[in-house]
C-alpha positions in Angstrom: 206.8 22.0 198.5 203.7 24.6 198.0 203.4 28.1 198.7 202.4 29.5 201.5 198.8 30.9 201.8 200.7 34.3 203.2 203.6 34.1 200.1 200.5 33.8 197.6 198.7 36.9 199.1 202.1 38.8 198.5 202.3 37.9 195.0 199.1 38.9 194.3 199.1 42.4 196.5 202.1 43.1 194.3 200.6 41.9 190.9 197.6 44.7 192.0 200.6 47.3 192.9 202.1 46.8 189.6 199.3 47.6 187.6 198.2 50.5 189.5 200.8 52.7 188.0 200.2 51.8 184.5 196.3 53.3 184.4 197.7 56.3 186.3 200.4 56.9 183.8 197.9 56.3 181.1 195.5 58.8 182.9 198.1 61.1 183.7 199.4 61.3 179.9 195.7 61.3 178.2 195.1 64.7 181.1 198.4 66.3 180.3 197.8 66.0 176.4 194.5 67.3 176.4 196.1 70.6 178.6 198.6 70.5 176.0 196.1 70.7 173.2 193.9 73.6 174.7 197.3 75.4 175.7 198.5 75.3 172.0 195.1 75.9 170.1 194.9 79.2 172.7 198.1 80.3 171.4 197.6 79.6 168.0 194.3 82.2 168.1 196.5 84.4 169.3 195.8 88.3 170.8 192.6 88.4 168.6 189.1 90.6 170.1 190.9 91.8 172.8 188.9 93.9 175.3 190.3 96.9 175.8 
């Protein structure tokens, strides 16, 4: 008894769903930690040459 040609097209749809979220996360982490990184080298400077 074989698959259906509609059952195999939903195993692979989801397969490609799955993945999706794993480059976004990826993405998403590799953005927020260079934020991060400018946001904490800012505040390590500090209030230094400060225009009145």
């Amino acid at each position: 008894m074989s698959a259906s040609p509609d059952h195999k097209e939903a195993v692979r749809l989801s397969r490609a769903y799955r993945r999706m979220p794993v480059g976004i996360i990826i993405l998403g982490s590799l953005l927020l930690s260079g934020v991060a990184s400018t946001a904490s080298t800012t505040w390590s400077f500090g209030p230094i040459h400060l225009i009145p």
